[in-house]
C-alpha positions as YAML, in Angstrom:
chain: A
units: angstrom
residues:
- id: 1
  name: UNK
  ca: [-22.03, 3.89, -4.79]
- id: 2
  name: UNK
  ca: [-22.78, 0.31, -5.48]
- id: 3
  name: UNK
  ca: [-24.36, 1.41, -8.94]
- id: 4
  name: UNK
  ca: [-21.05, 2.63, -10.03]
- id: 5
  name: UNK
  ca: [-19.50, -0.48, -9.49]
- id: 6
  name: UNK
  ca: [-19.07, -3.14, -12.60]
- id: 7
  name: UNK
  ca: [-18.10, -5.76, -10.92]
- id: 8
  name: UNK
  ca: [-16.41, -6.87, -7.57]
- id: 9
  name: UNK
  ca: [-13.10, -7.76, -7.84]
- id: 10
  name: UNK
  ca: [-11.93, -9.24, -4.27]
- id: 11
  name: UNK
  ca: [-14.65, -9.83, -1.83]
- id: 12
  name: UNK
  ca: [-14.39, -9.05, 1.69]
- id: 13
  name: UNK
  ca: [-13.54, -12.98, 3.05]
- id: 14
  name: UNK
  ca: [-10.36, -12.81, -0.01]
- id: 15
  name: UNK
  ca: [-9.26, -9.12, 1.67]
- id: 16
  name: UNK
  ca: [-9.71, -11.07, 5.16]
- id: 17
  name: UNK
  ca: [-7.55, -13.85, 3.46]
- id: 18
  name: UNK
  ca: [-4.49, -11.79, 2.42]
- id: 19
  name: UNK
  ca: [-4.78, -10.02, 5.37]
- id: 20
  name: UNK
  ca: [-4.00, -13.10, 7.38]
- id: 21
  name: UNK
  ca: [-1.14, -14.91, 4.85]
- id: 22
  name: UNK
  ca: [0.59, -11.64, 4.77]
- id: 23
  name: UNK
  ca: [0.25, -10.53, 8.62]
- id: 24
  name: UNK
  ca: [1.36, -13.93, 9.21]
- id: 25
  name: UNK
  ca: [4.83, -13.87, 6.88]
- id: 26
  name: UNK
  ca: [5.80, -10.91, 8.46]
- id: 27
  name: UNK
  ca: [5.73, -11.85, 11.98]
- id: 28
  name: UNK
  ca: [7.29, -14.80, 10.74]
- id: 29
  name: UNK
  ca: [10.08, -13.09, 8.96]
- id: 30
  name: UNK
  ca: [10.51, -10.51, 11.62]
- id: 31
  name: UNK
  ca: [9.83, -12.94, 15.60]
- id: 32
  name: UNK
  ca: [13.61, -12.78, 15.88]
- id: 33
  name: UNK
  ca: [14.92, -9.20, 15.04]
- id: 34
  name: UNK
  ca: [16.38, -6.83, 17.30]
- id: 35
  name: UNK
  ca: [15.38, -3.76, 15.41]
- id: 36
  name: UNK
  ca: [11.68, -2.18, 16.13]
- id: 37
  name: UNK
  ca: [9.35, -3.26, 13.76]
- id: 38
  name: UNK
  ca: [7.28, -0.28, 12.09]
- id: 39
  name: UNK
  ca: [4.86, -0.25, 9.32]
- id: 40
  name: UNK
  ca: [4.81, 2.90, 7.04]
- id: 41
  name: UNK
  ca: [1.41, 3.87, 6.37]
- id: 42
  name: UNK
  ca: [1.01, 5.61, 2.88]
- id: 43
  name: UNK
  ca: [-2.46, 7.61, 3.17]
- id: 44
  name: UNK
  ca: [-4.87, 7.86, 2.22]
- id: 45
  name: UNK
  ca: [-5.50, 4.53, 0.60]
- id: 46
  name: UNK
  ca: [-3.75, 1.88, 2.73]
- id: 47
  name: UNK
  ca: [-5.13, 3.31, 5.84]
- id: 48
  name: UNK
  ca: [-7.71, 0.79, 6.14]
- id: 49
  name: UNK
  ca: [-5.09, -2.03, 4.89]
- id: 50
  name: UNK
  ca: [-2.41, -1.25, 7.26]
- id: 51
  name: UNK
  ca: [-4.51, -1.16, 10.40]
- id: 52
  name: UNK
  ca: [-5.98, -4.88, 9.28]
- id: 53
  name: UNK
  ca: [-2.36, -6.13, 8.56]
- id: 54
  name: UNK
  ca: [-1.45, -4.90, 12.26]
- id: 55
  name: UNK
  ca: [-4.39, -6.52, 14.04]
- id: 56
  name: UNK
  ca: [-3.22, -9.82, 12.95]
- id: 57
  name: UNK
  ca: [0.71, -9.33, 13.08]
- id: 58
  name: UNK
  ca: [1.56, -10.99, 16.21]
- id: 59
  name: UNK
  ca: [4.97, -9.42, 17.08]
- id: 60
  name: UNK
  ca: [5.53, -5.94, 18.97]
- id: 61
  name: UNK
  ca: [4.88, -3.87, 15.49]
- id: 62
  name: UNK
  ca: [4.42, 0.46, 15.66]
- id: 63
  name: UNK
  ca: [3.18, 2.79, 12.66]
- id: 64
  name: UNK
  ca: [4.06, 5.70, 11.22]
- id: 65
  name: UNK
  ca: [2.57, 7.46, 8.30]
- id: 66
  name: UNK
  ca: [3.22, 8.88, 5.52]
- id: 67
  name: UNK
  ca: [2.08, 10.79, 2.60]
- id: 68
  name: UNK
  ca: [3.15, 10.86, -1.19]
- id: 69
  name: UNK
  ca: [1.68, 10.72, -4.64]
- id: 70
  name: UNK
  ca: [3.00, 10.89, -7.58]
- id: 71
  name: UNK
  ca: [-0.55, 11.76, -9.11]
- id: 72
  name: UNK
  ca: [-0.81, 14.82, -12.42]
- id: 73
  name: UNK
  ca: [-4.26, 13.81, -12.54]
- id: 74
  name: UNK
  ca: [-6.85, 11.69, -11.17]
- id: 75
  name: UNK
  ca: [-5.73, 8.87, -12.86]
- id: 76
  name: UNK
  ca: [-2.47, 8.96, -14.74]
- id: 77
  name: UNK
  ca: [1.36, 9.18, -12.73]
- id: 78
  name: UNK
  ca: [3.24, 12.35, -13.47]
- id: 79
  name: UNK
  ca: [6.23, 10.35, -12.34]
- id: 80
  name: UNK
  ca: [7.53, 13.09, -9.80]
- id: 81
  name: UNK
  ca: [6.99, 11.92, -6.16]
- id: 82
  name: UNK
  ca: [5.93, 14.46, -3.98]
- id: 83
  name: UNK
  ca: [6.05, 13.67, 0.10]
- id: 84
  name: UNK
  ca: [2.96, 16.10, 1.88]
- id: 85
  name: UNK
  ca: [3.72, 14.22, 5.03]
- id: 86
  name: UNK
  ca: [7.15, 12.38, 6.43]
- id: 87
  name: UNK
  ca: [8.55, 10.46, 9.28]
- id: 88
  name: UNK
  ca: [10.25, 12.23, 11.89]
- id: 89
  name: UNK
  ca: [12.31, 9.95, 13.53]
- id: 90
  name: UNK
  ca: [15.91, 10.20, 15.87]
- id: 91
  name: UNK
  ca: [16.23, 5.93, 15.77]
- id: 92
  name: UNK
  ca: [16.07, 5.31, 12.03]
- id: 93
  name: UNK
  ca: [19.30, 2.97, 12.47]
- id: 94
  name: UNK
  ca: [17.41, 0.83, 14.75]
- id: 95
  name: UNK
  ca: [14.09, 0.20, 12.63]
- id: 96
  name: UNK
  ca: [12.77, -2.23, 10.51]
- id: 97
  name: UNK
  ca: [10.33, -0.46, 7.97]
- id: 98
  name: UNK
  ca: [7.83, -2.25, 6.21]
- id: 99
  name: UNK
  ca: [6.14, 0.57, 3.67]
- id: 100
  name: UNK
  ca: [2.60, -0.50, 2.89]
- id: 101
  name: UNK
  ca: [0.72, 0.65, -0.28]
- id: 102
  name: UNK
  ca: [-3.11, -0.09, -1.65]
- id: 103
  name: UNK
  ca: [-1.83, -0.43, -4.73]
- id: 104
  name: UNK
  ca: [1.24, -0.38, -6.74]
- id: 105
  name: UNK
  ca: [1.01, 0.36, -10.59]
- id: 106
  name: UNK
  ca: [4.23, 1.98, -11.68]
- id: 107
  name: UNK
  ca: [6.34, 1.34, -9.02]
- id: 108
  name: UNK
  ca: [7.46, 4.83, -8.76]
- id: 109
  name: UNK
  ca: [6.48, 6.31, -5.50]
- id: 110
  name: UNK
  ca: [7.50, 3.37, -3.79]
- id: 111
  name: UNK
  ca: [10.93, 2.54, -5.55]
- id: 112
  name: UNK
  ca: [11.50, 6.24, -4.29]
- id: 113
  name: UNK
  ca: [10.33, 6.04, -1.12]
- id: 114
  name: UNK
  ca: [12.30, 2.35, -0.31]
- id: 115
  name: UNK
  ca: [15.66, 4.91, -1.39]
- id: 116
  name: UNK
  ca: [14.49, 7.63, 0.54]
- id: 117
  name: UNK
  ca: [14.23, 6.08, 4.14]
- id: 118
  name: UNK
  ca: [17.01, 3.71, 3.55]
- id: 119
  name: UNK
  ca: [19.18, 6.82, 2.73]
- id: 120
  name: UNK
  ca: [18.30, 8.52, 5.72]
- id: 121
  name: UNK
  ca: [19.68, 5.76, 7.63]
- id: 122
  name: UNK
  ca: [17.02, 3.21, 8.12]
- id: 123
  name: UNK
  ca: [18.42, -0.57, 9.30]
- id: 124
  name: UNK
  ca: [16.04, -2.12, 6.45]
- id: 125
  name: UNK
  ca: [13.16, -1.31, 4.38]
- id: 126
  name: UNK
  ca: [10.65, -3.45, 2.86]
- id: 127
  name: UNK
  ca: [7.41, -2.92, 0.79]
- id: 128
  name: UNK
  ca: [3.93, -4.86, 0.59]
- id: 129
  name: UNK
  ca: [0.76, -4.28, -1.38]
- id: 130
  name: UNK
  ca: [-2.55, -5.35, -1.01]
- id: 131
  name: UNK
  ca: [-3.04, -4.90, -4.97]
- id: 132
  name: UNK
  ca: [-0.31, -5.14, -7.18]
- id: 133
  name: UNK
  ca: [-0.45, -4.46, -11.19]
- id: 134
  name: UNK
  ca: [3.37, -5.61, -12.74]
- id: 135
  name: UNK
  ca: [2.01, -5.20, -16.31]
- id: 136
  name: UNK
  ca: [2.02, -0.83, -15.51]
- id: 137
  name: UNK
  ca: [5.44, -1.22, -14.28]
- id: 138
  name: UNK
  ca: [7.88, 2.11, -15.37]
- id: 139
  name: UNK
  ca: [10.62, 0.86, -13.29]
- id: 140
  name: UNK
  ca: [12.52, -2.12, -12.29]
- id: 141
  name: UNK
  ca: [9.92, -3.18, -8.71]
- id: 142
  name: UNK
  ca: [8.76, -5.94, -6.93]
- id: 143
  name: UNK
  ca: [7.24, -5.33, -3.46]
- id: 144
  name: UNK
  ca: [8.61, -7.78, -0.96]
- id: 145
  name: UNK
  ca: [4.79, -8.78, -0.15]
- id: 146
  name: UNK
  ca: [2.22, -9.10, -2.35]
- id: 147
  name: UNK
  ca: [-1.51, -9.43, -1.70]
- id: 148
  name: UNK
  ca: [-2.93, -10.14, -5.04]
- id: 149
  name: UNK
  ca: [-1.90, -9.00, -8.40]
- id: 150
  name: UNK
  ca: [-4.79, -7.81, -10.11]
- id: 151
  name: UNK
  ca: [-5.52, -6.88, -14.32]
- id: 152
  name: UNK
  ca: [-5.16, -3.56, -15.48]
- id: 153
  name: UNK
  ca: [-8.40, -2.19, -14.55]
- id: 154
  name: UNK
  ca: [-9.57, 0.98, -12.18]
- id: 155
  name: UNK
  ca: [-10.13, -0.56, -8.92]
- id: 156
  name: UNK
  ca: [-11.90, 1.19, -5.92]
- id: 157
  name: UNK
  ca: [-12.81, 0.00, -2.51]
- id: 158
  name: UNK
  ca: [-11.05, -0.74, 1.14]
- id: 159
  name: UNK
  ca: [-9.07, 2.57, 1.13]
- id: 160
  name: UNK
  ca: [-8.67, 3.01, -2.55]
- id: 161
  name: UNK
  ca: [-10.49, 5.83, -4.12]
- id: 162
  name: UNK
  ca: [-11.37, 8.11, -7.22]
- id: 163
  name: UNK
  ca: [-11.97, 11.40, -6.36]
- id: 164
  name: UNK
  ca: [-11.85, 10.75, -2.65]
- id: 165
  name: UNK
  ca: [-14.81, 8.76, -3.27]
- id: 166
  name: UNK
  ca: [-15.67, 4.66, -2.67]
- id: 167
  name: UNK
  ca: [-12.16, 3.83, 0.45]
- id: 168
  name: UNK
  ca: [-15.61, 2.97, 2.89]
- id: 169
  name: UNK
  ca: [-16.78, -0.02, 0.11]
- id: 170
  name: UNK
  ca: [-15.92, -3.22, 2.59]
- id: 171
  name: UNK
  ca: [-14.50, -4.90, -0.89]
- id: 172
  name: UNK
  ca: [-12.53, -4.39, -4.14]
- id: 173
  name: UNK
  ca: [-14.51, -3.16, -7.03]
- id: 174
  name: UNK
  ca: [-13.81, -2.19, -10.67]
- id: 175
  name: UNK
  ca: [-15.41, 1.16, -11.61]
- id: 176
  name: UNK
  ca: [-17.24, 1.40, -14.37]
- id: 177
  name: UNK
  ca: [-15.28, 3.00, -16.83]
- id: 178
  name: UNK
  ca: [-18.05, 6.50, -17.33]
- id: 179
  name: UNK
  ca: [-17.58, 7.46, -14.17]
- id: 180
  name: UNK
  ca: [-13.66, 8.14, -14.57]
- id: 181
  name: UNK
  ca: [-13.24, 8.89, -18.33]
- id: 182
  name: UNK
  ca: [-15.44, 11.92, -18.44]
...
C-alpha cells in the first residue's frame, strides 16, 4: 500500500496532536451541560477518528453511528445524501450531538445531516472534522471543530479510503493520482 502513496500528509504524532486539542475543547465546552453528550459516528471513515477523540474526552461522552454518503462515484459528490444507517433514539431532546466526519469537502452530507437531527428534536448539534477542505465548499459550512484543513488533494489513511482500500495506514497520505484516475 505504501507504494501507492506520494507523499504523507499528517504523520501519526500530528493525528495524535489533533486528537488531543480537539478531545480537549470539547470536554471543555461541554464539563457543565446537563444534556448527554454523544458523538455521531459517520462510517466508515471516521471510525478510527471518533474512537481516538473519545479516549481522550474526559467527560461522560456515548456514541452512536451513523451512515450516509453522498458519493455518484468513487470520487466525485452526487449532492443527494443518502442515510444506509440512522439513530434510533426516544431522548433526542435531552442530547448533545457532536457529528464527526474524516473529512469534509463539500459540506453537503453534513450541512444535511446537522438539519436532520436537529429537526427531529435534538437539544444541539455540532460537527468536527479531522480533515477539512473549505476551497470544495458547495454550500455555506464550517464545522464547529476542525482538525486540520488540508489542500485539495486525494487523501487516504486513518479511516479514509478509496475503494475500501488504505483506512488501516496509521497516517494521512496523498494517493498518487494513477491509482484513482483510471
Amino acid at each position: 500500500m505504501r507504494k501507492d502513496i506520494e507523499s504523507i500528509l499528517i504523520n501519526e504524532d500530528q493525528i495524535s496532536e489533533i486528537c488531543d486539542r480537539i478531545a480537549a475543547q470539547i470536554s471543555k465546552d461541554y464539563e457543565n451541560s446537563e444534556k448527554k453528550l454523544v458523538l455521531v459516528c459517520i462510517l466508515k471513515g471516521s471510525l478510527m477518528f471518533t474512537s481516538e477523540l473519545m479516549k481522550r474526552i474526559n467527560i461522560p461522552v456515548e456514541m452512536e453511528f451513523m451512515k450516509a454518503s453522498s458519493y455518484g462515484s468513487k470520487t466525485v459528490s452526487s449532492g443527494i445524501i443518502n442515510i444506509h444507517l440512522d439513530i434510533k433514539r426516544d431522548d433526542m431532546e435531552n442530547v448533545d450531538f457532536i457529528i464527526i466526519e474524516d473529512i469534509i469537502d463539500s459540506g453537503n452530507t453534513l450541512s444535511h445531516l446537522v438539519r436532520y437531527l436537529k429537526e427531529r428534536g435534538a437539544a444541539s448539534v455540532k460537527t468536527c472534522t479531522m480533515l477539512d477542505k473549505p476551497e470544495r465548499r458547495t454550500v455555506e459550512f464550517t464545522p464547529d471543530y476542525i482538525g486540520m484543513e488540508i489542500p485539495d488533494k486525494f487523501v487516504v489513511g486513518f479511516g479514509l479510503d478509496y475503494n475500501e482500500k488504505y483506512r488501516n495506514l496509521p497516517y494521512v497520505g496523498v494517493l498518487k493520482p494513477e491509482i484513482y484516475s483510471h
